[in-house]
N, C-alpha and C positions, 0 to 999 in steps of 0.2 A: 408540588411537582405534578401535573396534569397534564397529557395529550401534547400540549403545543409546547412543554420545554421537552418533551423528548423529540418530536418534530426537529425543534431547533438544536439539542444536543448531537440528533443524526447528523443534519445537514451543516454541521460546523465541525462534525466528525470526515464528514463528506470530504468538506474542502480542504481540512489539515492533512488527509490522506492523499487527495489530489496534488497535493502543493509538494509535500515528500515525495513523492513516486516521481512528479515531474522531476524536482530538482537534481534526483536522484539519478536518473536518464540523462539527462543533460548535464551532470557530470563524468560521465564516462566518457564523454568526447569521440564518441562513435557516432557514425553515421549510420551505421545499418539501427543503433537500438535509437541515437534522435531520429530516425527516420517510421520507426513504429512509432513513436509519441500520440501520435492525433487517433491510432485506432487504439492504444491504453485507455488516451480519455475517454474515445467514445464507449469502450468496454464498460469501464468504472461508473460514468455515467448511465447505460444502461442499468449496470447492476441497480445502481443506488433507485434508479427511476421504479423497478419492477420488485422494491422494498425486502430483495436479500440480506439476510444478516451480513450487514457491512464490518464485521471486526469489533461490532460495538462493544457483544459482551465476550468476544474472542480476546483476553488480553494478549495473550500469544504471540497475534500480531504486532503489537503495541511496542513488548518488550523488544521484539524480534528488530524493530524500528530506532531502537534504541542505541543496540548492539552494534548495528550498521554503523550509525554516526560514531561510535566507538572506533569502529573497526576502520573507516576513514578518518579519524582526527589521529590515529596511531597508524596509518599508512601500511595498515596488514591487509594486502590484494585480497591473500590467499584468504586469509579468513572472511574476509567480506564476502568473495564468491561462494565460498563455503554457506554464509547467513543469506545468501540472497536465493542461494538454491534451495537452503532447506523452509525459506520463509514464502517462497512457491509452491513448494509441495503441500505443505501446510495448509496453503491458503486454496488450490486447485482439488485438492482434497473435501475444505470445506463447501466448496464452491459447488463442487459434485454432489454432495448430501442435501444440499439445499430443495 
């Protein structure tokens, strides 16, 4: 495990978390949160370009990710807004420290 599988663990990290957030916007069926989509990505992709800890060793995020698909395959709103605000703060928190 050398330099270029972490290279490659990031950036497949990258893309699995790109692929959630999208899908994840694009299921609310809003217009105003599909209509932020393209500056998320470009967000995300900054992050990732200027090599911020992306979640990698943050499991937090991960589980938090989890929870969600939970909380939509059992159609609890409430709880969902509930994991998707506290998985922002979480995450704008770290984003701060960096």
């Amino acid at each position: 495990s050398g330099p270029e599988d972490n290279d490659l663990n990031k950036t497949i990290m990258h893309e699995t978390d790109m692929e959630f957030h999208t899908k994840l916007m694009k299921l609310s069926n809003n217009a105003l949160i599909n209509s932020l989509l393209p500056l998320a990505i470009e967000f995300f992709d900054k992050q990732f370009m200027c090599s911020i800890t992306y979640h990698i060793e943050d499991k937090k995020g991960y589980r938090e990710h989890f929870k969600m698909v939970d909380a939509i395959k059992n159609k609890k709103l409430d709880q969902l807004s509930s994991l998707i605000r506290s998985h922002l703060d979480t995450y704008f928190k770290n984003y701060n420290n960096e």
